[in-house]
Every structure is written in structure tokens, then in C-alpha cells.
N, C-alpha and C positions, 0 to 999 in steps of 0.2 A: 446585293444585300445592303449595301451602305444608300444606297438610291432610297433604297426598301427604307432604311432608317432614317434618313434623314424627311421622307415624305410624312412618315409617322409623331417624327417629333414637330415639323411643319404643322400637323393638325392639331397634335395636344397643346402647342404655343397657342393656335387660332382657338380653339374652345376654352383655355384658362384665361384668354384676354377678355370672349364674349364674357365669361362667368367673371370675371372681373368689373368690367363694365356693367354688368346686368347689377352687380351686388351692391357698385357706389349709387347707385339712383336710390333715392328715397324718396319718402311719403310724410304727407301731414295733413291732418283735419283741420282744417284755417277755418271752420266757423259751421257750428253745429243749429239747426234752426229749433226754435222752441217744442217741446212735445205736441204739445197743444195745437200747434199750427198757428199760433196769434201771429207770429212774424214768418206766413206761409208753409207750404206744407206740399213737398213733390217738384221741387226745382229744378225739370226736364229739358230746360229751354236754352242751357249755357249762360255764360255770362261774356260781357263786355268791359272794357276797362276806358277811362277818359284818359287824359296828359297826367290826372295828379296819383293816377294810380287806384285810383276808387275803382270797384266793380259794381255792376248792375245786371239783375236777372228778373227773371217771371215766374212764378211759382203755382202750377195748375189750382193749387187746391191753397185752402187756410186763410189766414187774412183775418179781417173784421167777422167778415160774414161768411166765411169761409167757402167762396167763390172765386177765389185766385188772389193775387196780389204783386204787386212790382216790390225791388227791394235795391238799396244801397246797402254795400259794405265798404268800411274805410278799417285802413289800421292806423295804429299809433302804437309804435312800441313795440310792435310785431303781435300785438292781438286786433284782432278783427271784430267788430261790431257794426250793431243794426241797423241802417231806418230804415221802417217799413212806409214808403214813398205813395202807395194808393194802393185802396183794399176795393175789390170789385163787387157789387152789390148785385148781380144776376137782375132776369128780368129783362124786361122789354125796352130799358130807357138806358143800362148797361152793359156790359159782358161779363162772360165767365169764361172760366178753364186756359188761361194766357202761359201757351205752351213754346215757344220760341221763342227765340232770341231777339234780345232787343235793337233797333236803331238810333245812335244817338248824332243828331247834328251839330254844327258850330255855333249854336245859340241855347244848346243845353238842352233843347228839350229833346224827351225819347220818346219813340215809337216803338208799335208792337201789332199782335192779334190775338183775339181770343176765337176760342172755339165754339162758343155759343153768345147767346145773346142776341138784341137787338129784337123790334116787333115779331119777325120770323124765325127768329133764334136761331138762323145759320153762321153768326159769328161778326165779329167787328173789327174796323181797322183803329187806333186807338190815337194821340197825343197826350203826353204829361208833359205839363209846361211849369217850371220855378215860378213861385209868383214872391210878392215883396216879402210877405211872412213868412216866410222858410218853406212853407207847403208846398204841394202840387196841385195843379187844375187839371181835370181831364176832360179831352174832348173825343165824340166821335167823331169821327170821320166818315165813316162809312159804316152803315148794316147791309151786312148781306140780307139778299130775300131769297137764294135757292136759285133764280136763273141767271143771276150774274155770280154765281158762286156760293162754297160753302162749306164750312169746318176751312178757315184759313190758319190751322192753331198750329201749323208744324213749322211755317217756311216762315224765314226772318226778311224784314223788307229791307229793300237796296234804292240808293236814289240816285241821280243822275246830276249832272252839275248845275239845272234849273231847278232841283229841288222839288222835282217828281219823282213820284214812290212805283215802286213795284213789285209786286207776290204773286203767292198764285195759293188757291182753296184747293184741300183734295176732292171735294164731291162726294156723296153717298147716296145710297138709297137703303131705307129701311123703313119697312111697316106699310112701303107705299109712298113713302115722302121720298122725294129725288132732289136734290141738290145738286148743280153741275161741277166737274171742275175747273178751272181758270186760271190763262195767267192776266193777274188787271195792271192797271193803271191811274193812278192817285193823283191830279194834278192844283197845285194850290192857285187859288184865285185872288186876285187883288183886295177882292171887300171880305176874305178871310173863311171862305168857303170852298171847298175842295171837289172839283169836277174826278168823274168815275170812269172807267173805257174798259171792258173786255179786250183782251187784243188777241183773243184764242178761247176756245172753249173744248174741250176734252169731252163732256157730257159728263155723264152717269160713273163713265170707269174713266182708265187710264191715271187715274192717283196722283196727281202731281203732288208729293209731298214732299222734297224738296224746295226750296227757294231756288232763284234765277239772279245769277253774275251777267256782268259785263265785260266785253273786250275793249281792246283798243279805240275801236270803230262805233262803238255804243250800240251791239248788237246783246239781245240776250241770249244765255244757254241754260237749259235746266235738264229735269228730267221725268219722267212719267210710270207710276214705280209697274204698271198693268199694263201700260201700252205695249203696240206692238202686232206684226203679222206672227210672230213667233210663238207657240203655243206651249205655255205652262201650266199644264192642267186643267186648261181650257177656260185660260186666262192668256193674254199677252205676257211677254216675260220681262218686258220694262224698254223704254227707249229714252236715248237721249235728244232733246229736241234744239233748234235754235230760233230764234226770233230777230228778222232782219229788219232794221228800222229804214225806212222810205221815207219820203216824204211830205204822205196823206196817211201813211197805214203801215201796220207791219207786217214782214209774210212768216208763217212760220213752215218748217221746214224738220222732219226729221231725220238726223244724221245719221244714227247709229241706233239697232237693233241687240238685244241679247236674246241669246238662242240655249239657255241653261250652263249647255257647257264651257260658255265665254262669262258666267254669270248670267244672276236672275232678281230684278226687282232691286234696282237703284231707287233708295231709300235717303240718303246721304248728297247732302251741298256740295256741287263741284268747285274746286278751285282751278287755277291757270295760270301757267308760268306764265315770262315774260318773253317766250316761241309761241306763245299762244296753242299751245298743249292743254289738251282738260284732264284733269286727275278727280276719280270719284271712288267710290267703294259699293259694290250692290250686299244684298241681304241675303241672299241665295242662289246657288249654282255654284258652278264652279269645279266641281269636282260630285261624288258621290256621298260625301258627307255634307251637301248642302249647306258650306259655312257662307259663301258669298267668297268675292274677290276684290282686290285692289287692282285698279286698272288706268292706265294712261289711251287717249286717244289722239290722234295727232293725224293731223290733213294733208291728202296727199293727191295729185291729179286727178284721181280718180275717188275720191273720196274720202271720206272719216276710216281709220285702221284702228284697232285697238290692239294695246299690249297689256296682256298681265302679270302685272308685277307681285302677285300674293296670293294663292287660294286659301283662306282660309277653312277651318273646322275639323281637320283633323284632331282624334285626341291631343289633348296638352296644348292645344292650340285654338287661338281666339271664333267667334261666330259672332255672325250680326256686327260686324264696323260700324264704326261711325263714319262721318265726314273725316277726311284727311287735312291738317295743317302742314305747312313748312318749319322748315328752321331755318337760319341764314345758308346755312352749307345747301340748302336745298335736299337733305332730307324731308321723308314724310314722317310724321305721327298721328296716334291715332287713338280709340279707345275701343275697347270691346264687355256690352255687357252681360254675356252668357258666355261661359270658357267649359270645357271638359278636362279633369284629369284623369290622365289613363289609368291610372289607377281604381279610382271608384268611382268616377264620373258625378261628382258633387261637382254644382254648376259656382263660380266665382266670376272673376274679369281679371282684363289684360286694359296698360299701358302698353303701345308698338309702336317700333320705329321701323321703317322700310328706309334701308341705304341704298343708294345706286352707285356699283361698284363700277370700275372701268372697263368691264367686257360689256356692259351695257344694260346688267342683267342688274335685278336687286336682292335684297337676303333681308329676313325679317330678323328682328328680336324684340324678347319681351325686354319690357324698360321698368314694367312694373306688374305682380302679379297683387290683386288684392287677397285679402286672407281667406283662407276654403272654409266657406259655410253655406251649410244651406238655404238661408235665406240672405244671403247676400254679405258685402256689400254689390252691388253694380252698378260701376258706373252707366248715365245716363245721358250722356251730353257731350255736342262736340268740345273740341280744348281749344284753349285758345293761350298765347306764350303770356308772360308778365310783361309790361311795359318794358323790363330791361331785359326780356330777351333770355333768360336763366333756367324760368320752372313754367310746367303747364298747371293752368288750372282748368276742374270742370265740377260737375255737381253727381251727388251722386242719391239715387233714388231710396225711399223708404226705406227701411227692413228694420229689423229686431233691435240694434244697438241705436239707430237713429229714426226715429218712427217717422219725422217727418224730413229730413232729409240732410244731407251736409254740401259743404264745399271742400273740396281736396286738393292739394298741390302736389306734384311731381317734380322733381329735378333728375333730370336724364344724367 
């Protein structure tokens, strides 16, 4: 009986600490975008931050001409404010829909992609460049035309230490039009023009929407959200793939396979410790409530292994992850923007942190629940920490109280 007691009070100690924990984390709206969408409208794509603390994002919709837009925010004083850094004009000579995240180099200028545009209107790789008068220049870079890719609006580009870019389009076909998927290669030339390189091709399916990290060794990993021998409904149920850099060419190679009940359809940016471990989250599988899973993979003699650290969709419990962040501890966090409460299954979202405890195993909790409405809010976007390390920030989509969109801060 005393075992019996003291096991019991063991647990109500652990659940008043979680409830404790859960309850100091808070929320704030750090910067609401205009009704109207003049300073964009649908900011799905995350934000990035420089050294002085400023952020930067892409906004699908709104703008000038209400065909997407880039944007700065800076505080002073602890309020946050606008500039809207380039409004995108559609059409044949620029893009629309610039849904990812940004890249910003050691010379200020940022990169991106939009979803359409260009002669074919399968989408473009972009430059904004500072010029003397405060403004921004933009350059394309590349128009997709459908056989070197297409809709490259989800994955955010990565570069190498020669200051070569690379993403990848997810590909579609609709009405007859076929665009393939890709992952390419961006490389700048001396007289200020930029060579192009398929280094894979997916075709028609296989979804890479996702972007592609690097290792150690300057190999890339991504992932394919339809690929796959595995059949989901008579689709592929998503793979992870890697791309080995050689010397004339790269080979690609796919490691790992999802089979539903391991997870279905990685959707979400992988990261990588410093084991060289991949950490991702898919969109579906996982269990019979189809939430998706958080999963770790790690190499082993005989190949890629995976472990799941999180089923999610359970009532009361998150669906559809995001990408996972660290934290110094090496925690994960995360976002989710469809939740169920068991109660009455009004859909909201989750802030989630996945700890890894020392039997090796992990425990999830919410860090943040947004307020139960039916139309939202939901977050929409991966998080990324403040410069010092404190609170996440991410973006969160349309709905009722913010028609066109906001930015929100968490403190775990």
C-alpha cells in the first residue's frame, strides 16, 4: 500500500509539474498584417531573422498587386513594424504566390520562390538585392518551363559554401499540363548570370515538397511526400531520399521508405543533429487516426532505421506537423495546424515540444494551445527560435479575427 502510495503521488507530482509548465508558456500577436492585404496577405512560408534581430517572410497573396510580396519586420520598443520590401506583379516577366521561406546571404540580399510565374508559369527562383536608396531590386533567376520543374513555392533554398543554391519543385499535372518534380541546382557565374542543373527528376508524382539540407560531407537529404514502393491508396506513401555529391554528377539514392504505419507522406523540412541523425515529421499514418508521426532515422550497417518518437491525432492531440526545430537542450518543437478536441472536435492548433527522456524514449506536450474556434486561428508555418534563444516565432494563416494574416510569438 505505501509503494501503491507513494507511485501515486509520483504521478500527480509529474502531471502538476507538466500542468505547470504547460501554463507559464505564453502567447503574443507581435504584428498583425493589414486587412486589405497592402502589406501581404497569407504568410505560409515562415520567417527568418538576420544578427540585428529583424525578420523576413513571403506572403502568398496581397502586396501592390496582390500577387504576393516579401516583407521586413523590425521592433523598437517592443512593437513591430512594416516594410513591405517587393510586391510581385504576376505574368510572364515576374512571379506570383511566394510561399517559403526565405534565404538570406552575407551580403543582404534574400532569396526565395514563387509558385507561378515566368513565360510558362511554372514558377521562379527570385534575388532581392538593397540598392543605394533604401529599396529593393529583383532579379530572376530562373523560370521554370515544366521539364526542369515546377510549383517550386513550398521548399526554401540552401546554399553551399560557393554560393550555389539548391531546391527542388513539387511537379503537377492538371488539365493535361505536366510539370515534373526536381531537385536543381542554382550556380552563379562570373558576368552575373546564373547556370541551371536538374540533379534528379521525380517526374509527374513523387512531390518533393520539402527542401533539401546538408551534411557534413555536402551530400543532400530530402524527401518525396508520394514516392515510394509502398502503397497509399494507390499512391506511394512518401520516401526519404539523399543525393551524393561526386565529382562530375550526383547519385541519388533512396534510404527510407514509409509503409502508413511507420507514417505517410513527409511533407515537412528535415533537420540533423550533429550524429548525423535525420529528424522529420510526415502528414499521415501512423496510427488509425491518420495524424502523421515525428520520427528520427539513423544509419546503421545495414541501412537507414527509423524511430518514432510521436504519433500524432489522437483526440486532444495535434495533426499535420510541421518541420521540427531544436532547442539548445536538444529538444524538438513544433507546430500543428488542425488539432481535435475530444470534446467537440472544433479544429484549433498546438505549439509541441517532444523531450527525449533517458530511457531513450520521448514524451510529447503541448506548450501552446491556440483558442477553440472554428475558423481558426492556425498556425501555418515552421518556427524558428528569436536570435536569443527564448521564444519561437511563426505565422499564422487568414481566419476571422485576422483576415490576412499575423505573426505570433511563443515562450516555452
Amino acid at each position: 500500500m505505501k509503494k501503491l502510495m507513494l507511485h501515486v503521488l509520483a504521478q500527480a507530482v509529474f502531471v502538476l509539474a507538466a500542468f505547470c509548465s504547460m501554463q507559464a508558456s505564453s502567447e503574443q500577436t507581435i504584428f498583425t498584417f493589414p486587412v486589405d492585404g497592402s502589406g501581404g496577405n497569407t504568410p505560409t512560408g515562415g520567417l527568418i531573422s538576420d544578427a540585428a534581430g529583424n525578420l523576413y517572410g513571403s506572403a502568398a497573396a496581397g502586396g501592390a498587386y496582390q500577387c504576393g510580396a516579401v516583407f521586413k519586420l523590425s521592433s523598437k520598443s517592443g512593437t513591430w513594424t512594416e516594410d513591405l520590401l517587393y510586391s510581385f506583379k504576376c505574368g510572364p516577366d515576374d512571379g506570383w504566390g511566394p510561399e517559403s521561406a526565405l534565404f538570406l546571404d552575407s551580403k543582404g540580399n534574400l532569396y526565395g520562390t514563387t509558385a507561378g510565374g515566368g513565360p510558362s508559369d511554372n514558377g521562379t527562383v527570385f534575388r532581392l538585392s538593397p540598392d543605394s536608396t533604401g529599396g529593393w531590386t529583383e532579379t530572376i533567376l530562373h523560370a521554370f518551363t515544366g521539364t526542369d520543374g515546377g510549383l517550386p513555392n513550398l521548399s526554401p533554398l540552401v546554399a553551399d559554401a560557393s554560393g550555389n543554391l539548391y531546391g527542388v519543385t513539387q511537379g503537377y499535372c492538371y488539365r493535361g499540363t505536366c510539370a515534373n518534380g526536381t531537385v536543381f541546382e542554382l550556380s552563379p557565374h562570373r558576368n552575373g548570370s546564373w547556370g541551371f542543373k536538374v540533379l534528379h527528376s521525380f517526374g509527374h508524382t513523387g512531390q518533393p515538397d520539402a527542401g533539401v539540407i546538408f551534411d557534413k560531407a555536402g551530400n543532400l537529404y530530402g524527401s518525396a511526400v508520394f514516392a515510394g514502393p509502398k502503397d497509399c491508396s494507390g499512391i506511394g506513401c512518401g520516401t526519404i531520399y539523399k543525393l551524393s555529391r561526386g565529382a562530375k554528377s550526383w547519385k541519388f539514392t533512396t534510404i527510407f521508405a514509409f509503409d502508413y504505419t511507420d507514417g505517410a507522406y513527409p511533407m515537412g523540412n528535415l533537420i540533423m543533429d550533429s550524429g548525423g541523425n535525420l529528424y522529420g515529421t510526415t502528414n499521415g499514418g501512423g496510427s488509425t487516426w491518420n495524424g502523421g508521426v515525428a520520427f528520427m532515422l539513423y544509419e546503421t550497417s545495414t541501412g537507414w532505421k527509423e524511430k518514432i518518437l510521436h504519433v500524432f491525432g489522437e483526440p486532444g492531440d495535434d495533426s499535420g506537423p510541421s518541420s521540427l526545430v531544436f532547442d539548445a537542450s536538444g529538444n524538438l518543437f513544433g507546430s500543428a495546424p488542425v488539432s481535435t478536441n475530444a470534446q467537440d472536435y472544433q479544429e484549433n492548433g498546438f505549439v509541441f515540444k517532444l523531450v527525449h527522456q533517458a530511457d531513450g524514449s520521448w514524451s510529447e506536450s503541448v506548450v501552446y494551445r491556440f483558442p477553440q474556434a472554428v475558423t481558426g486561428p492556425f498556425p501555418n508555418s515552421d518556427l524558428i527560435w528569436n536570435p536569443a534563444g527564448t521564444a519561437l516565432l511563426g505565422t499564422i494563416g487568414p481566419y476571422s479575427a485576422d483576415p490576412s494574416g499575423a505573426v505570433y510569438e511563443v515562450t516555452p
